[in-house]
DSSP file (Angstrom, degrees, kcal/mol; ACC not computed):
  #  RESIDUE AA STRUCTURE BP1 BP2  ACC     N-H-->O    O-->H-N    N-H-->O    O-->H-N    TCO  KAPPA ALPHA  PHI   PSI    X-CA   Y-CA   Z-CA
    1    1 A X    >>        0   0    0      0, 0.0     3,-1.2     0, 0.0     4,-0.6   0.000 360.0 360.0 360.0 -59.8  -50.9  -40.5  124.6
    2    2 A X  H 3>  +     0   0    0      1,-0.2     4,-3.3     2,-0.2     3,-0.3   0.716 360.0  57.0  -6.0 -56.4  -48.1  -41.0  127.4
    3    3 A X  H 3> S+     0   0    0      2,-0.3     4,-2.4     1,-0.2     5,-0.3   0.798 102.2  53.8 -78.2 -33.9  -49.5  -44.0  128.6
    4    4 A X  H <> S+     0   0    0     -3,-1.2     4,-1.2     1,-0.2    -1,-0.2   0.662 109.9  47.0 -95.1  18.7  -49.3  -45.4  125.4
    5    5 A X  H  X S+     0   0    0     -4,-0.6     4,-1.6    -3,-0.3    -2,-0.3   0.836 108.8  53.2 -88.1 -52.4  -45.7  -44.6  125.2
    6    6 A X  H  X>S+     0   0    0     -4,-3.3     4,-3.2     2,-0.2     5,-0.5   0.894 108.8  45.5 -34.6 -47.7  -45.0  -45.8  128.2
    7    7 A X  H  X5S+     0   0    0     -4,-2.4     4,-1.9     1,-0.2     5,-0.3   0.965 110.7  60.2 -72.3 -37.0  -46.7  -49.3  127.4
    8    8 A X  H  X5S+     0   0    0     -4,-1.2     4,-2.1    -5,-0.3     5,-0.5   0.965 109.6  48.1 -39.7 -67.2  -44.6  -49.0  123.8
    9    9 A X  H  X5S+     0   0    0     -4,-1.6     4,-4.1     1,-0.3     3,-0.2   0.862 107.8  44.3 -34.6 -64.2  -41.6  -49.0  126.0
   10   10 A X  H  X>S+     0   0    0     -4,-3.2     4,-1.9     1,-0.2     5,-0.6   0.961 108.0  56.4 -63.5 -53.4  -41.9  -51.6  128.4
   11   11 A X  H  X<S+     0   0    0     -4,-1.9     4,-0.6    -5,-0.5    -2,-0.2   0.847 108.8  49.8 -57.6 -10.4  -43.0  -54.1  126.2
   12   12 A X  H  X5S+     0   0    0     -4,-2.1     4,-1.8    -5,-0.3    -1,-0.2   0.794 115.0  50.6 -81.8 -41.2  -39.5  -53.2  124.0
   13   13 A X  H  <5S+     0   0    0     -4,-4.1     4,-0.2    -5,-0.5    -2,-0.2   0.639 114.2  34.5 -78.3  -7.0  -37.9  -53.6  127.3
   14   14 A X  H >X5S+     0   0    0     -4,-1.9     3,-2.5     2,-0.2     4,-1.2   0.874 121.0  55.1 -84.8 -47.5  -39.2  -57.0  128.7
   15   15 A X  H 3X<S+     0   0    0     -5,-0.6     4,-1.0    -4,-0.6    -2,-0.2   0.813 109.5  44.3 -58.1 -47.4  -39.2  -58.2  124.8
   16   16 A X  H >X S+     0   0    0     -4,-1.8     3,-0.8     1,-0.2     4,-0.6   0.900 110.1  55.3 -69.1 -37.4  -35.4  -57.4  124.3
   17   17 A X  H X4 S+     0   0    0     -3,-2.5     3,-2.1    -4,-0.2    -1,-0.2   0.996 105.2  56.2 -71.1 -32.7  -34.4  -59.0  127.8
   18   18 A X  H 3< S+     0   0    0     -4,-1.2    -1,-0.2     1,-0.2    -2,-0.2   0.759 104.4  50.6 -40.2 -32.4  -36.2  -62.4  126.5
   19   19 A X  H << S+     0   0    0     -4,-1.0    -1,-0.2    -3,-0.8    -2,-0.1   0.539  80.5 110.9-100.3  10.5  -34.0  -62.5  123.5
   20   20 A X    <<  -     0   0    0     -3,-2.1     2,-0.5    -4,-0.6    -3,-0.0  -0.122  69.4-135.6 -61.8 175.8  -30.5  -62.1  125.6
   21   21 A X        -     0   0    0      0, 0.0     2,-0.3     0, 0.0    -2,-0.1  -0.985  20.5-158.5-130.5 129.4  -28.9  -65.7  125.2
   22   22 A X        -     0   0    0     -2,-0.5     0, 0.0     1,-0.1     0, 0.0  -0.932  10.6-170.3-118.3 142.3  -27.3  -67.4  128.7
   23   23 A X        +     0   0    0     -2,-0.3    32,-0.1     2,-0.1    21,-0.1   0.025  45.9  96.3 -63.1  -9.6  -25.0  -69.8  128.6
   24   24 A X  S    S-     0   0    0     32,-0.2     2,-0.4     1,-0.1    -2,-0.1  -0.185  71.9 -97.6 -93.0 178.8  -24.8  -70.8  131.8
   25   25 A X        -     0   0    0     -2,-0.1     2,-0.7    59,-0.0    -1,-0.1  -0.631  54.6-101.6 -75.8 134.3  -25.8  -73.3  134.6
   26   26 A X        +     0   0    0     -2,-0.4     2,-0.4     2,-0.0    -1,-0.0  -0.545  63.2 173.4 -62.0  85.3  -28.6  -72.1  136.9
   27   27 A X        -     0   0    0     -2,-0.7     2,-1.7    21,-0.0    60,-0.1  -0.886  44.0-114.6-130.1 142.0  -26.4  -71.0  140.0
   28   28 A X        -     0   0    0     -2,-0.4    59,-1.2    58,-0.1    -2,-0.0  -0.348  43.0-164.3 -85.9 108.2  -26.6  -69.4  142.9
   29   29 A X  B     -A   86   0A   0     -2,-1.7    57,-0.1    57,-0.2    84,-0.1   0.013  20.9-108.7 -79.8 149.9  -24.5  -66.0  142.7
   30   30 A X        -     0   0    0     55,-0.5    84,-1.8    82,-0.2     2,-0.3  -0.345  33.1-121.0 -48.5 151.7  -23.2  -63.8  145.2
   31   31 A X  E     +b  114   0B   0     82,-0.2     2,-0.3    56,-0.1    84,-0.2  -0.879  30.1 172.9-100.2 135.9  -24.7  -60.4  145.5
   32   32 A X  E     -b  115   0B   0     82,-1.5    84,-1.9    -2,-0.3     3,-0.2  -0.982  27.3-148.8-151.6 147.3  -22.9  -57.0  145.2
   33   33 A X  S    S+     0   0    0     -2,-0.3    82,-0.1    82,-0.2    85,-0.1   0.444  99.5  60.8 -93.6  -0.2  -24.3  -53.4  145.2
   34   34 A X  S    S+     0   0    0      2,-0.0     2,-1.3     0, 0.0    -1,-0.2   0.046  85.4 140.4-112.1  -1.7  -21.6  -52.0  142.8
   35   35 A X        -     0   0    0     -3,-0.2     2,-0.2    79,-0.1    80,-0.1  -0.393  29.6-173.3 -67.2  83.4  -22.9  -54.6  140.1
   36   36 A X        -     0   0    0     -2,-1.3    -2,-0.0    78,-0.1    -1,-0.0  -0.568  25.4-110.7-106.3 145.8  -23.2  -53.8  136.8
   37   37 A X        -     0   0    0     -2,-0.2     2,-0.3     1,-0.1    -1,-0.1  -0.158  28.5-174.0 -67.0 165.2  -24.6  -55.2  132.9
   38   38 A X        -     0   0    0      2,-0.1    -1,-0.1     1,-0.0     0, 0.0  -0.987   2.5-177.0-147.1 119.3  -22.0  -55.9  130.5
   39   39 A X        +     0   0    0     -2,-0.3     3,-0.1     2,-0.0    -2,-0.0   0.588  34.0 112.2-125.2  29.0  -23.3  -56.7  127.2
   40   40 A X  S    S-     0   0    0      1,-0.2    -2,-0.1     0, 0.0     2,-0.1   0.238  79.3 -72.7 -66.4-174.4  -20.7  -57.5  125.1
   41   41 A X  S    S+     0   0    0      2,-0.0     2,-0.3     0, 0.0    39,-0.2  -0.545  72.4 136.1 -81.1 152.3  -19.5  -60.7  123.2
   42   42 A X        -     0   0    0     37,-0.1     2,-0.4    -3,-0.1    39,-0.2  -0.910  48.8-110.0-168.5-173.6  -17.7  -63.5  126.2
   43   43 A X  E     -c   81   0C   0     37,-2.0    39,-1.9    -2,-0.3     2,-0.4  -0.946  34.0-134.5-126.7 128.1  -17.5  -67.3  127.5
   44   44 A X  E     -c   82   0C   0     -2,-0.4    12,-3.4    37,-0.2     2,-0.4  -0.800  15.4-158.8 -88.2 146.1  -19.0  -68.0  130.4
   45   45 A X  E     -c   83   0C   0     37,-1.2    39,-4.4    -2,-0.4     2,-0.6  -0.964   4.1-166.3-141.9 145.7  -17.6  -70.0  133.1
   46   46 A X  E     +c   84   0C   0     -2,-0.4     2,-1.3    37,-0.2     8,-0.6  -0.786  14.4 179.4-115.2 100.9  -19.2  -71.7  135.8
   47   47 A X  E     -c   85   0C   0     37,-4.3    39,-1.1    -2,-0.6     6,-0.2  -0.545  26.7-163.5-110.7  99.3  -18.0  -73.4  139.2
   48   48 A X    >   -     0   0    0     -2,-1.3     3,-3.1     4,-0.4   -21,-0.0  -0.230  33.8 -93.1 -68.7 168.8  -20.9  -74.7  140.8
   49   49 A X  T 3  S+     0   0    0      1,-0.4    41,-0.3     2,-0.2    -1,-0.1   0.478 115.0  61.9 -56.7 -29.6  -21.2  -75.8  144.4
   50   50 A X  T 3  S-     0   0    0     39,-0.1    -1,-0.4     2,-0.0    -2,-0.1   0.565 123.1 -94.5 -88.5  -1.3  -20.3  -79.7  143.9
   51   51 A X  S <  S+     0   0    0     -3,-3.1    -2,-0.2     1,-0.3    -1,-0.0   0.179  79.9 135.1 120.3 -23.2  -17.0  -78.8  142.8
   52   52 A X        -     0   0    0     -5,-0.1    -4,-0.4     1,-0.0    -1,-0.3  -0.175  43.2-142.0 -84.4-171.2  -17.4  -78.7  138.9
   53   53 A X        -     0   0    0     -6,-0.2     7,-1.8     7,-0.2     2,-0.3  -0.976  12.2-171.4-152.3 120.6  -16.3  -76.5  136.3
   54   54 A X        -     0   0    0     -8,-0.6     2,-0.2    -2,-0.3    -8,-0.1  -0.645  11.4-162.5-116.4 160.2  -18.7  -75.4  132.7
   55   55 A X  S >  S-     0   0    0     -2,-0.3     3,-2.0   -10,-0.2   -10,-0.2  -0.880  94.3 -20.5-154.1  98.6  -17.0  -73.3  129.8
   56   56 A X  T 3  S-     0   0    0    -12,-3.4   -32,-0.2    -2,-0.2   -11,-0.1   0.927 131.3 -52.6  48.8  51.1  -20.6  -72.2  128.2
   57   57 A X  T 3  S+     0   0    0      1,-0.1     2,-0.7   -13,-0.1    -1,-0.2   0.352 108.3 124.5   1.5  37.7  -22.1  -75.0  129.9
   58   58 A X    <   -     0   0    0     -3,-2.0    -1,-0.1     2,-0.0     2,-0.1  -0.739  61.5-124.4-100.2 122.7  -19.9  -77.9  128.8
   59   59 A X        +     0   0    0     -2,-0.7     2,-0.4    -5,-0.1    -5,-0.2  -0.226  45.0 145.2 -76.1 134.3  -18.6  -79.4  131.5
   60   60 A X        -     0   0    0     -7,-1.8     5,-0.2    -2,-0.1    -7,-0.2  -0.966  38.3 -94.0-153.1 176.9  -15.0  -79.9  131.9
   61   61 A X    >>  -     0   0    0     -2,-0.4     4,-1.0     3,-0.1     3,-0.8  -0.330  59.0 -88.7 -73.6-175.3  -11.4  -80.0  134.7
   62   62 A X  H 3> S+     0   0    0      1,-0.3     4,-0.6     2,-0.2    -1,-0.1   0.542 123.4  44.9 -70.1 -21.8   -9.6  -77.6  135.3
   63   63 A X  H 3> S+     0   0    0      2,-0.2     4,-0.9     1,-0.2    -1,-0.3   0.437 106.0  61.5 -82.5  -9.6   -7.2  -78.4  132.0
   64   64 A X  H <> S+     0   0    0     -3,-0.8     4,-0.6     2,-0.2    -2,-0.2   0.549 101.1  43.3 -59.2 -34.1   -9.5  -78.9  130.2
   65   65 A X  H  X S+     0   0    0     -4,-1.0     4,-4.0    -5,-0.2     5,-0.4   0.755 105.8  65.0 -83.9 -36.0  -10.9  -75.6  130.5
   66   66 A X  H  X S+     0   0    0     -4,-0.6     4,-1.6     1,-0.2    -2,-0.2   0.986 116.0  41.4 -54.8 -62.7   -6.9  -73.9  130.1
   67   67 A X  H  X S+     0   0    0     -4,-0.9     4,-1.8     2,-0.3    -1,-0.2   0.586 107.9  47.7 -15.3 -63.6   -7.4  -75.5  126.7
   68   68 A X  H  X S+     0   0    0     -4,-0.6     4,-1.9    -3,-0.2    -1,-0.2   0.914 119.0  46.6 -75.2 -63.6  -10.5  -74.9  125.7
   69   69 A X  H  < S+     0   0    0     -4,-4.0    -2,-0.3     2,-0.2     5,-0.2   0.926 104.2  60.2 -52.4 -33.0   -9.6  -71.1  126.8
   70   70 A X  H  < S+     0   0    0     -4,-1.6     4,-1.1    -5,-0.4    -2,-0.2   0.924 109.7  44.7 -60.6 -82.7   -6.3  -70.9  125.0
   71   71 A X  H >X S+     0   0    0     -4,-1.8     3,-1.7     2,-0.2     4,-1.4   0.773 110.5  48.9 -52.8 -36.3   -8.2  -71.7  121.7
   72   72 A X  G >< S+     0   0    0     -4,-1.9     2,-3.0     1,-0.2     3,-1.7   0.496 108.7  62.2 -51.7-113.5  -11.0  -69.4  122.0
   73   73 A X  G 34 S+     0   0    0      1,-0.5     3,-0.4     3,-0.3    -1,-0.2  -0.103  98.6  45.6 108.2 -67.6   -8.3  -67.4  122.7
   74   74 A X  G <4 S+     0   0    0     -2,-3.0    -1,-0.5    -3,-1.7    -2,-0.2   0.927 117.5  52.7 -94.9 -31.6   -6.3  -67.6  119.2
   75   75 A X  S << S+     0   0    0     -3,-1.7    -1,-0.3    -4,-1.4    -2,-0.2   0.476 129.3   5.3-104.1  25.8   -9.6  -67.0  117.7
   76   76 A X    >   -     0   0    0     -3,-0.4     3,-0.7    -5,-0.1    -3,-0.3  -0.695  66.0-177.7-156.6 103.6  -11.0  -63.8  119.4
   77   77 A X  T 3  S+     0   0    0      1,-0.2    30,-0.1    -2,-0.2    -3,-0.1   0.217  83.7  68.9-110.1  24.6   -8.1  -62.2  122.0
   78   78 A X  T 3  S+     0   0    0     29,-0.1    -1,-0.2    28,-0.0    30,-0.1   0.310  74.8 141.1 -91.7  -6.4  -10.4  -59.9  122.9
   79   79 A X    <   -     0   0    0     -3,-0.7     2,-0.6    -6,-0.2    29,-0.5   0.031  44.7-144.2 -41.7 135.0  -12.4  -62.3  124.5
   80   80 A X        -     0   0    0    -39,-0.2   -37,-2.0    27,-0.1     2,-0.6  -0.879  15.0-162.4 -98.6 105.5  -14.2  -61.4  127.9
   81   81 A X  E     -cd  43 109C   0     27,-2.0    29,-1.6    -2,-0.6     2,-0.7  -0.869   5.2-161.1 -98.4 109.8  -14.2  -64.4  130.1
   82   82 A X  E     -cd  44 110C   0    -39,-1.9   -37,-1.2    -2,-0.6     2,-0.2  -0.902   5.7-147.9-103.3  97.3  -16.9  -64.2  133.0
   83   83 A X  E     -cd  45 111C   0     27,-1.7    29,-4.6    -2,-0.7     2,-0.8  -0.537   9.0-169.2 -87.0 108.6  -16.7  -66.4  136.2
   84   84 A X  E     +c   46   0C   0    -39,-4.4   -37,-4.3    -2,-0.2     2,-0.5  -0.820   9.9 179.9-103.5 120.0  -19.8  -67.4  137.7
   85   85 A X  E     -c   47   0C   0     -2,-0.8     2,-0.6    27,-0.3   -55,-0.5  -0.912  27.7-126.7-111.3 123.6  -18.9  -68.9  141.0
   86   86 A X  B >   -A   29   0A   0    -39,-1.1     2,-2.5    -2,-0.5     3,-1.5  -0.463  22.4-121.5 -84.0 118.0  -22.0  -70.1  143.0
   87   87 A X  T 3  S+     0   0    0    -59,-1.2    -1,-0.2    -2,-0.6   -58,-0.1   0.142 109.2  56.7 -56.7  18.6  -21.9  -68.6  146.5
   88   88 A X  T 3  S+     0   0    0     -2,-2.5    -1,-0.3     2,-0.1     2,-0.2   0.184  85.0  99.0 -87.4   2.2  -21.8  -72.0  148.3
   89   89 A X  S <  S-     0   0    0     -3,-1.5     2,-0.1     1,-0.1     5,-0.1  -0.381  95.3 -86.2-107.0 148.8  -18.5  -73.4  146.4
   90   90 A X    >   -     0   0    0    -41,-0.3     3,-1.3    -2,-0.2     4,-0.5  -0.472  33.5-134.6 -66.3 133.5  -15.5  -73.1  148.3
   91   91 A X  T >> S+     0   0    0      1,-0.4     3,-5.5     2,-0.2     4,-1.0   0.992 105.0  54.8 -75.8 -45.6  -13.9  -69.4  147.7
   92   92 A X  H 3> S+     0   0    0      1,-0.4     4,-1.0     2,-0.2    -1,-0.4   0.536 104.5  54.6 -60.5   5.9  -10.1  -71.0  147.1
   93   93 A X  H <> S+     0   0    0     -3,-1.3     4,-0.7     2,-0.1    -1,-0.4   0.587 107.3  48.9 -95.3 -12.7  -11.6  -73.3  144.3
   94   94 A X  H <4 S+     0   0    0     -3,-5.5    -2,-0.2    -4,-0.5    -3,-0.1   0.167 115.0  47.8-117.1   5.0  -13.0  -70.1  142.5
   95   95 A X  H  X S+     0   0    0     -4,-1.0     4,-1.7     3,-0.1    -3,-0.2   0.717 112.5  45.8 -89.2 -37.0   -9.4  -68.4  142.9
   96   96 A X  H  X S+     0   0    0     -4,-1.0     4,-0.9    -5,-0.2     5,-0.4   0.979 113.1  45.5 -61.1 -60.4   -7.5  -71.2  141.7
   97   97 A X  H  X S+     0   0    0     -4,-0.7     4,-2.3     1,-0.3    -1,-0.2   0.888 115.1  57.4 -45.0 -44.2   -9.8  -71.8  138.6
   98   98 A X  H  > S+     0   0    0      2,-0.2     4,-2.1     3,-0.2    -1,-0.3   0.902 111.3  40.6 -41.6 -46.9   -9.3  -67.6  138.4
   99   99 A X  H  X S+     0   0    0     -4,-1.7     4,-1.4     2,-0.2     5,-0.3   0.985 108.2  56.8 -81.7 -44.3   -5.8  -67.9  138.2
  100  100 A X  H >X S+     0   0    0     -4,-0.9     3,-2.3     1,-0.2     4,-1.0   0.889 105.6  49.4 -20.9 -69.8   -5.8  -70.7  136.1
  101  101 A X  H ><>S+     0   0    0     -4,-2.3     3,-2.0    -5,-0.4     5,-0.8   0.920 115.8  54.8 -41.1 -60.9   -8.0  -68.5  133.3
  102  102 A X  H 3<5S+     0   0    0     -4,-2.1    -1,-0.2     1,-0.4    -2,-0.2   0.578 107.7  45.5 -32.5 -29.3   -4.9  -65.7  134.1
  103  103 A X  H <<5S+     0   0    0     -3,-2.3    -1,-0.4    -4,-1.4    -2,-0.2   0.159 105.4  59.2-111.6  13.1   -2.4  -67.8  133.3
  104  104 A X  T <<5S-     0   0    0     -3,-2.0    -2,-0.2    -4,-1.0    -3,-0.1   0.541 118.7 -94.1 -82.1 -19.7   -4.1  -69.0  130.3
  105  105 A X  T   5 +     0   0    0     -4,-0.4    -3,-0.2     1,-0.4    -4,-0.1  -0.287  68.0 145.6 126.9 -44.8   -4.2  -65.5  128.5
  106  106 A X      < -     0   0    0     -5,-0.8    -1,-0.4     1,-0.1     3,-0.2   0.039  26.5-172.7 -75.1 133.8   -7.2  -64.0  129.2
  107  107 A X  S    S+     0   0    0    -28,-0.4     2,-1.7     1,-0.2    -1,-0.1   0.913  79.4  49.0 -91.7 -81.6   -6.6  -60.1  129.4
  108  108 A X        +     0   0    0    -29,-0.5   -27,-2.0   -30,-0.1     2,-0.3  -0.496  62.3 147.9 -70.4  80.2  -10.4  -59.8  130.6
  109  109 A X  E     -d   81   0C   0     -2,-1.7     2,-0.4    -3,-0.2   -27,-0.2  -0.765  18.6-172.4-114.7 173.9  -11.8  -61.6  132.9
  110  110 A X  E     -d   82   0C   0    -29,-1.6   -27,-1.7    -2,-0.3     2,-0.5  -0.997  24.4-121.1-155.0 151.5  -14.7  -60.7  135.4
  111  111 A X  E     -d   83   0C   0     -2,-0.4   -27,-0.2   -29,-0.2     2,-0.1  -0.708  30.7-136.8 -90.2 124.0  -16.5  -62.1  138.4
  112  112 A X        +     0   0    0    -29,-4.6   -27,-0.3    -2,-0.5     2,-0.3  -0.594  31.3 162.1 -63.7 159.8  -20.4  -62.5  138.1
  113  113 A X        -     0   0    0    -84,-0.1     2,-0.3    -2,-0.1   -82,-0.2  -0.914  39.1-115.9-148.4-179.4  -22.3  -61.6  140.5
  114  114 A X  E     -b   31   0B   0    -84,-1.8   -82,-1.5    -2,-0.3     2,-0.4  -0.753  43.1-113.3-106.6 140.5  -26.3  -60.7  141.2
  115  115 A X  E     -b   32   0B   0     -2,-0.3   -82,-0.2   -84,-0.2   -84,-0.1  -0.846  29.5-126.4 -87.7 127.4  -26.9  -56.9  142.2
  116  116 A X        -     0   0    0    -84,-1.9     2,-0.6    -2,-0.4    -1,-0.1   0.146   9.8-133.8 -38.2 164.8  -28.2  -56.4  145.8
  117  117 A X        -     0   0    0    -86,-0.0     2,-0.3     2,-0.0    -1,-0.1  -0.957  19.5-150.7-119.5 128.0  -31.3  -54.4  146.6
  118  118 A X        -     0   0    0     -2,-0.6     2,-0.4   -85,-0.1     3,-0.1  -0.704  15.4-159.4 -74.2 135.0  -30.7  -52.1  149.4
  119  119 A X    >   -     0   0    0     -2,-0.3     3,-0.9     1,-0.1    -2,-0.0  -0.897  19.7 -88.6-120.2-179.5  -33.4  -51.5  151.2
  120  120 A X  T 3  S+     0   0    0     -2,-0.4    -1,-0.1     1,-0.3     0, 0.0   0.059 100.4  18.1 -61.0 177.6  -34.4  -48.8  153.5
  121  121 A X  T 3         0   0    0      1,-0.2    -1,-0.3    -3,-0.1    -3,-0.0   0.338 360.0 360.0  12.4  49.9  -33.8  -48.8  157.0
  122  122 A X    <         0   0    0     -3,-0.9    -1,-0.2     0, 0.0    -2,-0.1   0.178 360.0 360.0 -50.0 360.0  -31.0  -51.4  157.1
């Protein structure tokens, strides 16, 4: 009887991560051991490696994207803005483009990143 509570379970938990929706660019992110889900309503944004810049992966510059944010902005100002920066991209292009989003409004923003696995005998 366990076992088949168990299988009930997993199969609720792969099925529910399948129906998550990303928005993003395929990138490679940084790793942190402190990393945690957030599953609330946001915009992603994405500065991949060659130097460009996504807002739910439509690509635009860097004033383009203060724009873009500014109106999501007047229609949600609770909005959670998440900054995927891909861990090859130069770090001062993923600070400006941070403060930009700061000086744009956004009250919430957050860095993506990938959670580590520790392993044993490091």
């Amino acid at each position: 009887m366990i076992d088949i509570i168990f299988f009930l379970l997993v199969f609720f938990m792969i099925s529910t991560m399948t129906m998550v929706q990303q928005n993003t660019f395929k990138s490679g992110l940084a790793t942190a051991s402190s990393a945690q889900l957030d599953m609330n309503q946001h915009a992603n944004i994405t500065v991949m490696a060659d130097g460009n810049i996504a807002f739910n992966k439509e690509s635009l510059d860097k004033e383009q994207l203060v724009r873009r944010v500014q109106i999501e902005l007047q229609r949600n100002p609770d909005l959670q803005v998440i900054l995927n920066g891909d861990k090859d991209v130069n770090y001062g292009f993923v600070i400006e483009t941070f403060d930009a989003l700061k000086q744009a409004g956004v009250k919430k923003l957050s860095i993506a990143v990938e959670k580590e696995v520790i392993r044993e005998g490091r």
